[in-house]
C-alpha positions in Angstrom: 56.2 -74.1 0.2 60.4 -73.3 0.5 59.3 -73.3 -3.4 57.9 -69.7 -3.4 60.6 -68.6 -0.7 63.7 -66.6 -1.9 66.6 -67.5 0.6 69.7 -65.6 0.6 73.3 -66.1 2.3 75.3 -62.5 2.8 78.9 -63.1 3.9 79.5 -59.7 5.1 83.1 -57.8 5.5 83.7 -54.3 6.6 83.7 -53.0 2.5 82.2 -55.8 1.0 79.6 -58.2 0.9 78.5 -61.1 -1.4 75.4 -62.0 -1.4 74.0 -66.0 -2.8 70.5 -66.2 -4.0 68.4 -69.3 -4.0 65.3 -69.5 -5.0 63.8 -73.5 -6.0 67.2 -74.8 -8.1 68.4 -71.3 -9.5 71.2 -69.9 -7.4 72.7 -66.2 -8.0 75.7 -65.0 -6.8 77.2 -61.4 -7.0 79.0 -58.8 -4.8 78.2 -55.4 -3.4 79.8 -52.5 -1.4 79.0 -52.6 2.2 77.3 -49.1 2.0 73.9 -47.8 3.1 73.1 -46.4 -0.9 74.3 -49.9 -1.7 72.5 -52.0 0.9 69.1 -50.3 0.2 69.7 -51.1 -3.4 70.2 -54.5 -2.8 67.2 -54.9 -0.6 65.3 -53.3 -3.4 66.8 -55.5 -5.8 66.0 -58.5 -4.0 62.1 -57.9 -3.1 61.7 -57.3 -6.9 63.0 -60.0 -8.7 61.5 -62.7 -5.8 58.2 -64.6 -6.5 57.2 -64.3 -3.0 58.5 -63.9 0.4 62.4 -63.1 0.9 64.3 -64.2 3.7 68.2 -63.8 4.0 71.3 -64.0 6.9 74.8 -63.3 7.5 77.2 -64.3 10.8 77.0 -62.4 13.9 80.6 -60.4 14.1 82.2 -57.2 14.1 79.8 -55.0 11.8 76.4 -56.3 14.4 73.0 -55.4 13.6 73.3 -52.2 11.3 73.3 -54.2 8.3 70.1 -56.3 9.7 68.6 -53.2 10.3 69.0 -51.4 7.0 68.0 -54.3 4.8 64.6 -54.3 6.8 63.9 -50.5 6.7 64.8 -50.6 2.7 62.6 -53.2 1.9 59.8 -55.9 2.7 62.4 -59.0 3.4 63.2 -60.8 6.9 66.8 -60.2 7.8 68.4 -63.0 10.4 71.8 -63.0 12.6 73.4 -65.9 12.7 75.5 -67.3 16.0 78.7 -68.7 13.7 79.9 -70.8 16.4 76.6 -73.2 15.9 76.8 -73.4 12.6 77.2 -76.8 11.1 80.5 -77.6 9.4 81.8 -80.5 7.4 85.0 -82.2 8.8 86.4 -82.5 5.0 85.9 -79.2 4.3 89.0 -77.5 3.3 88.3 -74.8 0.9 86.5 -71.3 2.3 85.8 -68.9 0.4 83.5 -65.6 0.2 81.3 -67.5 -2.3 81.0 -70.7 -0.7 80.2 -69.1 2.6 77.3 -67.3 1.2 76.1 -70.3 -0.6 76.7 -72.3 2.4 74.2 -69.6 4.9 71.7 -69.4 1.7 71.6 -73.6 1.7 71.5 -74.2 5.5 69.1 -71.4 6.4 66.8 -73.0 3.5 67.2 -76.2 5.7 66.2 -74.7 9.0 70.2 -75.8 10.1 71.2 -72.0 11.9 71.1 -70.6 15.0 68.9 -67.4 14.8 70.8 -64.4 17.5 68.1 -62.6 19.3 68.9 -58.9 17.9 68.6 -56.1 20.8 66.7 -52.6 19.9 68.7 -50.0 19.3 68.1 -48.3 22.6 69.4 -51.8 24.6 72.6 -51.8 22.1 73.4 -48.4 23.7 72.8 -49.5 27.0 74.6 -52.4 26.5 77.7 -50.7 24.7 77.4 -48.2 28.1 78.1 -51.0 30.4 80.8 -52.4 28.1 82.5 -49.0 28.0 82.8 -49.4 31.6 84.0 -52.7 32.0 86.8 -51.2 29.3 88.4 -48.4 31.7 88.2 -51.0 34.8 90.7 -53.2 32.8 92.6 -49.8 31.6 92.5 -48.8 35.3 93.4 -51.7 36.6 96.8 -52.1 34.3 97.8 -48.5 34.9 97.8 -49.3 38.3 100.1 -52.1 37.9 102.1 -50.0 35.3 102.8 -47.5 38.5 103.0 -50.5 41.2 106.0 -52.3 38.8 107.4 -48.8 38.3 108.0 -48.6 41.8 109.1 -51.7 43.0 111.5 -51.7 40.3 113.0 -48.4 42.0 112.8 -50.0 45.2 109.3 -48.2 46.9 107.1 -50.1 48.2 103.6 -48.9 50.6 103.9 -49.8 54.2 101.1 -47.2 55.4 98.7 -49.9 55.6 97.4 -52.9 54.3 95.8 -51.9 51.3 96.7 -49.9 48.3 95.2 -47.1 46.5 93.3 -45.8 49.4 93.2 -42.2 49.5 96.3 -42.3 52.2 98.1 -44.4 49.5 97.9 -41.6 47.2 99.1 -39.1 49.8 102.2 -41.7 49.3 102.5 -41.5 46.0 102.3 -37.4 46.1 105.4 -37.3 47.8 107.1 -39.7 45.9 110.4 -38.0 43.9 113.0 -39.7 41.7 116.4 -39.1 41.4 116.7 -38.6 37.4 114.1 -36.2 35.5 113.4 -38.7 33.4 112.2 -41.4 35.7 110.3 -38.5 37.6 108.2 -37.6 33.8 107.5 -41.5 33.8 106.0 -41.4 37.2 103.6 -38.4 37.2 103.0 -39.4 33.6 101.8 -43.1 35.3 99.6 -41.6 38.0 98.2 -38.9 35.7 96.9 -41.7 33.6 95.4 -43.2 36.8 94.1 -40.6 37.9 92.3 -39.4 34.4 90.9 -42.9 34.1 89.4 -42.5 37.7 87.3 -39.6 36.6 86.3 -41.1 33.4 85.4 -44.2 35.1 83.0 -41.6 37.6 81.6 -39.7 35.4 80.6 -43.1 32.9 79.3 -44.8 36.2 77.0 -41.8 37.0 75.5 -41.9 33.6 74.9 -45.9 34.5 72.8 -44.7 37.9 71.2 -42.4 35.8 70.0 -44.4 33.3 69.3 -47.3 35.7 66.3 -45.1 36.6 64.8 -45.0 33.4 61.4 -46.3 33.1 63.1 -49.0 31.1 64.9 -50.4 33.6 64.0 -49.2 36.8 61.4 -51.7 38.2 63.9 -54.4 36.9 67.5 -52.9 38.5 65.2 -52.7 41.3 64.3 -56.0 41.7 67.8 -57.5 41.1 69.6 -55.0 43.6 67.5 -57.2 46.5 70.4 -59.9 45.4 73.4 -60.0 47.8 76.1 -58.9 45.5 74.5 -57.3 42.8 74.3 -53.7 42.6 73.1 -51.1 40.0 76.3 -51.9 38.0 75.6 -55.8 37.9 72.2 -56.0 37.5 72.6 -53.5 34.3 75.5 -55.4 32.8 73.0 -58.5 33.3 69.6 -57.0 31.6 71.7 -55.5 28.8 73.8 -58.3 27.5 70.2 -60.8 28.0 67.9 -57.9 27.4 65.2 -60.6 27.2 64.6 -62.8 29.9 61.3 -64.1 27.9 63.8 -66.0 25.4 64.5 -68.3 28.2 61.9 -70.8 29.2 63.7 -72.1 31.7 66.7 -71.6 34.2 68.9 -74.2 32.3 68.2 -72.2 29.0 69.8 -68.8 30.7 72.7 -70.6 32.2 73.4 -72.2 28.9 73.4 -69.2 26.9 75.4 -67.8 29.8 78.5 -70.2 29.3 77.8 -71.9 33.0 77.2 -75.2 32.1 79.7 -78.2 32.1 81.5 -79.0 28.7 80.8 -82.9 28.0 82.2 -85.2 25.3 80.4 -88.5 26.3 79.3 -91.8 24.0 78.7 -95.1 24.5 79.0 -96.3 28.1 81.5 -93.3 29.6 80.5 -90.4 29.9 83.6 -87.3 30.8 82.7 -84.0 32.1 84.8 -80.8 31.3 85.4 -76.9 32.3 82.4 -74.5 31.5 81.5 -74.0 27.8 82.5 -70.4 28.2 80.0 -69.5 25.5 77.5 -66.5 25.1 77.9 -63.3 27.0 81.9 -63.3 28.7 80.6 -59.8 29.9 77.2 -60.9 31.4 79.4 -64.3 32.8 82.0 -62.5 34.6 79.2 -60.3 36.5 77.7 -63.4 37.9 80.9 -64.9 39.0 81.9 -61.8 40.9 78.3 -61.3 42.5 79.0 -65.4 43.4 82.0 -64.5 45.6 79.7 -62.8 47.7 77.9 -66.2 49.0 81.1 -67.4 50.5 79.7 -65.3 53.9 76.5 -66.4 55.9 73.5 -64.7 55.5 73.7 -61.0 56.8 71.2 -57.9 55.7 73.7 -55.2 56.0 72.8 -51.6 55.8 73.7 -51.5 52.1 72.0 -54.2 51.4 68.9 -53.1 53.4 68.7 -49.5 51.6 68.5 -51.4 48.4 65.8 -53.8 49.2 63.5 -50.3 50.3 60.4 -50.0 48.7 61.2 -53.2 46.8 58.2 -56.4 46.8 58.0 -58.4 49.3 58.3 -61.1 46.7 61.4 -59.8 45.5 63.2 -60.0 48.6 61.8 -63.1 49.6 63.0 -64.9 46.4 66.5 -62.7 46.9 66.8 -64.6 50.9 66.3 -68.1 49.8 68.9 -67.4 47.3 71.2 -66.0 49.6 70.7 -69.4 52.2 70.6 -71.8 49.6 73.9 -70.2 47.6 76.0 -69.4 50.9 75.1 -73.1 52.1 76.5 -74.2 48.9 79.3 -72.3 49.3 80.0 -74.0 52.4 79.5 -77.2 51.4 81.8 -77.6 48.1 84.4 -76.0 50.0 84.6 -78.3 52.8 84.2 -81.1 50.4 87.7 -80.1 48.7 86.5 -78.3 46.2 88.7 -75.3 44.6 87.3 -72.1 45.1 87.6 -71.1 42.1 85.3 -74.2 40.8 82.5 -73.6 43.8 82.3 -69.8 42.7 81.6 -71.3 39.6 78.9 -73.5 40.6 77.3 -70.9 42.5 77.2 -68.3 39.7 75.7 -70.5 37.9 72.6 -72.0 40.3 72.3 -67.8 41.3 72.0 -67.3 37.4 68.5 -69.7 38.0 67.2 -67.5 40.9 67.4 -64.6 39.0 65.8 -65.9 36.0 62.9 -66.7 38.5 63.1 -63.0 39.5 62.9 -61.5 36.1 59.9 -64.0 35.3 57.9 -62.9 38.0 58.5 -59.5 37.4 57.3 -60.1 33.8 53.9 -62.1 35.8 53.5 -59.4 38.0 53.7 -56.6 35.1 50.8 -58.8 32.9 48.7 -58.9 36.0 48.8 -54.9 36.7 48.4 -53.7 33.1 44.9 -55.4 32.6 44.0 -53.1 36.1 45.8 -49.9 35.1 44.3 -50.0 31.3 40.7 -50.8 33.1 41.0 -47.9 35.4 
């Protein structure tokens, strides 16, 4: 059957890629520019001189899906993403080249040997490039603020209003803050005018978040995920835009796997040694959990924040979101008193709160299949 199958290997680069053809023994190899008039050409070119079904890849990396994406709309082919990290490589191997990669994808995808990347829709890409716009200014905002902090240790000024910093009395501080030498006074309101430029960025971005939050898209689902203590409208977004698919996952350990949760293990024979986290998949979607986890580490408490959210939500929702919540915070409790870091136990917790709210998603997902039979019958 692979005999009437055209498989093709694209190593792809900003201004180039080379493409490998293989269709039974023949292989092709040749180059083209990494341009829209160029790519529709080749996906023309391809789907003409195949016998029968064409089916090609390149890594996951820089350039994303655009290049999946325009080889599907210019022609009838199937276009695959490849996770680079999984694929397999030969310990003897020590030539690479732009020609041997593309033979190498071609060979291997043949063989059923890659890792297919579940591509998001265009629309969840946004989303998802949204959320990681955001995350961008917090680390910006966060080192200007340690830019200023330095700046004024250094020139021996330090906050003793109170004990935290960049409250709004802080920055009543700061405002009447003057420096000797007009130089060192340009550095200073050039420092908090940087702060202060990334603060409105950072509000103006995060409205746009609670406004698309409400989208039909991804209202029911922020909804649902808000009922968690310590995940707000920001988390639960960062978490159904890097997944975007809950479905892939047909069980918890799946999700906390491709989350990067899971213990690293190098094991054979008789021993077996168990490592740090694999760190893999999403860092973005990771670090949300392990913040949300930090919440646990306090007994079980329905503040008025957390009540507003859990309004109007199902009473399944927030009944799945309090045995998370008693189960987690015990957990919490336990490791620590057993000597564990807390760094490790917040860990551990992201990653059993990562299985509760795969169980939330899929019974949203039940719940949606049992109320569109209803709705279409009505």
């Amino acid at each position: 059957m692979s005999q009437s199958i055209t498989w093709v290997g694209i190593d792809a680069h900003k201004k180039t890629l080379f493409v490998a053809v293989r269709c039974g023994s023949e292989l092709r190899q040749w180059q083209v520019a990494n341009q829209p008039k160029a790519v529709a050409g080749l996906a023309k070119k391809l789907v003409k001189d195949a016998p029968g079904e064409v089916r090609c890849c390149y890594e996951a990396g820089p350039t994303g899906f655009s290049l999946q994406r325009q080889l599907q709309a210019a022609g009838a082919l199937v276009c695959e993403v490849i996770a680079p990290s999984l694929i397999p490589v030969k310990a003897a191997e020590r030539v690479k080249t732009d020609r041997r990669d593309a033979q190498k994808l071609a060979s291997y995808l043949e063989a059923g040997l890659l890792t297919v990347v579940q591509p998001p829709s265009p629309e969840d890409e946004a989303a998802r490039d949204l959320m990681r716009c955001r995350s961008a200014l917090v680390g910006d905002l966060t080192k200007a603020k340690h830019r200023l902090s330095k700046f004024l240790l250094r020139h021996g000024m330090h906050y003793t209003g109170g004990k935290t910093a960049w409250t709004r009395m802080y920055f009543n501080w700061l405002s009447k803050r003057r420096f000797e030498h007009p130089a060192a006074e340009v550095v200073f309101q050039q420092y908090l005018l940087a702060i202060h430029t990334l603060k409105e960025q950072l509000g103006a971005l995060e409205a746009k978040i609670h406004e698309l939050s409400v989208h039909d898209t991804y209202k029911e689902a922020v909804g649902v995920l808000r009922c968690f203590h310590g995940v707000n409208t920001v988390a639960a977004m960062t978490l159904l835009t890097e997944i975007h698919d809950f479905r892939r996952f047909d069980s918890p350990r799946k999700l906390m796997s491709y989350l990067g949760l899971t213990p690293s293990e190098h094991s054979s024979g008789e021993s077996r040694n168990q490592g740090s986290i694999t760190k893999t998949g999403t860092a973005h979607g990771r670090r949300m959990l392990v913040e949300s986890a930090w919440h646990y580490r306090r007994a079980l408490r329905v503040g008025p924040g957390l009540r507003h959210r859990r309004e109007g939500q199902p009473a399944w929702a927030i009944d799945i979101a309090t045995k998370a919540h008693q189960r987690l915070s015990r957990r919490y409790h336990r490791l620590t008193e057993s000597g564990k870091p807390s760094q490790k136990v917040a860990i551990a917790v992201a990653r059993e709160l990562a299985g509760f709210i795969w169980a939330m998603m899929h019974r949203l997902q039940q719940q949606k299949l049992l109320t569109e039979p209803s709705q279409a019958a009505a």
